[in-house]
N, C-alpha and C positions, 0 to 999 in steps of 0.2 A: 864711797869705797875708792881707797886708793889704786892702781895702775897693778901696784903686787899685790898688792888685795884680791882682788880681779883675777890675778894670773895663779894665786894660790888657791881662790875658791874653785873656780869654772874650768881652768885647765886640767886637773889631774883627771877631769872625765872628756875630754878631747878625744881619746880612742873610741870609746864607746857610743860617743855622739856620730864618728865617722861611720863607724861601722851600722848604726841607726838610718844615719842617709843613704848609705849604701845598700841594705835589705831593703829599702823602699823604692829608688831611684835607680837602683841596680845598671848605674853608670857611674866610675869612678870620678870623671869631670864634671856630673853634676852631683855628685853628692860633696866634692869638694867645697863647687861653688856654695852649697846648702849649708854646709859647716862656715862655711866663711859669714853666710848670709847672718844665720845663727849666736855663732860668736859676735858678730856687729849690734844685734838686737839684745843681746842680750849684756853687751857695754853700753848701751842706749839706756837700759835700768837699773846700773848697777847700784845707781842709789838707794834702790829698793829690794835689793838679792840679799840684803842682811834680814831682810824678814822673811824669806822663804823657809820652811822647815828641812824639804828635803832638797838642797840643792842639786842633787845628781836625776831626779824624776824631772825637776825645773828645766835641766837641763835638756835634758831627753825629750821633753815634750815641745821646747821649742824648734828644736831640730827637726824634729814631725812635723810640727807647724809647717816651717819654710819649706819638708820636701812637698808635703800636702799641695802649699804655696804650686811650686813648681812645677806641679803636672798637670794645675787647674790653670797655671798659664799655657802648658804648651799645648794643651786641648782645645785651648780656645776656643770659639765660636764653633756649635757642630756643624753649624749652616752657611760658615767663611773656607777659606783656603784651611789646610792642615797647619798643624804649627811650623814655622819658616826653621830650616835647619842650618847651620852654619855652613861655611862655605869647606870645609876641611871633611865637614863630615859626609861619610859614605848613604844614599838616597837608602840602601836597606834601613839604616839606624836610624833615619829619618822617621821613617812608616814603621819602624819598633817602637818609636819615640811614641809615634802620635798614635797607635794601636792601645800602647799602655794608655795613655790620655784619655783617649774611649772608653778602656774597659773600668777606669776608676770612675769616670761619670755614669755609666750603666751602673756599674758598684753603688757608688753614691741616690741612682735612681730609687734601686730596691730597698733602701732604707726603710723603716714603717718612719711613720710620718713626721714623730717625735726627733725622732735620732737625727732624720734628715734636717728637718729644721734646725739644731743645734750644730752642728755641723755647718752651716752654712754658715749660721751666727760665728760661729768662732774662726771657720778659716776663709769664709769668703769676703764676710764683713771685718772680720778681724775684731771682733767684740770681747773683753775678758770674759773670763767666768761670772764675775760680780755681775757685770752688763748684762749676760743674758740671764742669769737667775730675775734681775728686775726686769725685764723685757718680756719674759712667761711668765713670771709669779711662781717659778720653781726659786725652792733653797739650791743657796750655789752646791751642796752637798750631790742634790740630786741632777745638777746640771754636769757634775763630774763623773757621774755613773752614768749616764747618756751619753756622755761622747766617749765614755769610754769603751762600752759597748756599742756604741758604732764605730769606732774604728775596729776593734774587734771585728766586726760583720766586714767590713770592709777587706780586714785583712785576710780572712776564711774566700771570701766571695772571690778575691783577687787571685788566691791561690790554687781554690779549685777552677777556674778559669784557663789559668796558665797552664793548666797541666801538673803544678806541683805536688 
């Protein structure tokens, strides 16, 4: 896939990717960073984006990925220091930062067991779909209704938590 190639398939859903990392990470500069993260992985395969069916899910899901990514970095270690905050940023947004960090690991706890382990496979190990269907002996069919329903849980759990 050519450079305009690239910028004809994966850009026209650029907004909705932002907007994706932004209800997750609900910080403009790190949903930024997320889309950037994003768009770079996802020029890393562009050899293979002419076989996706739905390019705009493709899209969107990766963007999930990376915020996912994102807040199981800055959660870091429950039993180390908090996640290190930049030197600009204010010590509240700090302990907003790494509050969220907690509550999606508590999130991620309550999973039944399935879900949890798919999820792990996919954003901790970073395994594809195909990968973990041969790793349980689940059809990737069924590996895709597993994480999708745990992110789902995750997103309910997150919300009733927060207060939303």
């Amino acid at each position: 896939m050519t450079e305009e190639e690239f910028k004809q398939t994966v850009m026209p859903h650029h907004q909705m990717m932002l907007a994706e990392a932004l209800r997750l990470l609900r910080n403009r500069d790190d949903a930024l960073d997320c889309l950037q993260d994003a768009v770079t992985a996802l020029w890393k395969t562009r050899k293979s984006l002419h076989e996706v069916e739905n390019i705009r899910a493709y899209c969107l899901r990766t963007v999930a990925n990376k915020a996912l990514e994102m807040l199981r970095r800055q959660a870091g270690d429950p039993s180390g220091p908090p996640a290190a905050a930049s030197e600009e940023e204010p010590p509240d947004a700090a302990l907003e930062r790494s509050e969220r960090a907690a509550l999606l690991k508590k999130a991620i706890m309550q999973l039944p067991d399935n879900e949890r382990k798919i999820v792990v496979m996919r954003v901790i190990k970073e395994m594809t779909g195909e990968e973990i269907a041969a790793a349980t002996g689940l059809s990737h069919s069924n590996v895709r209704v597993l994480l999708h329903r745990a992110r789902q849980r995750l997103k309910e759990y997150i919300d009733k938590h927060n207060g939303l």
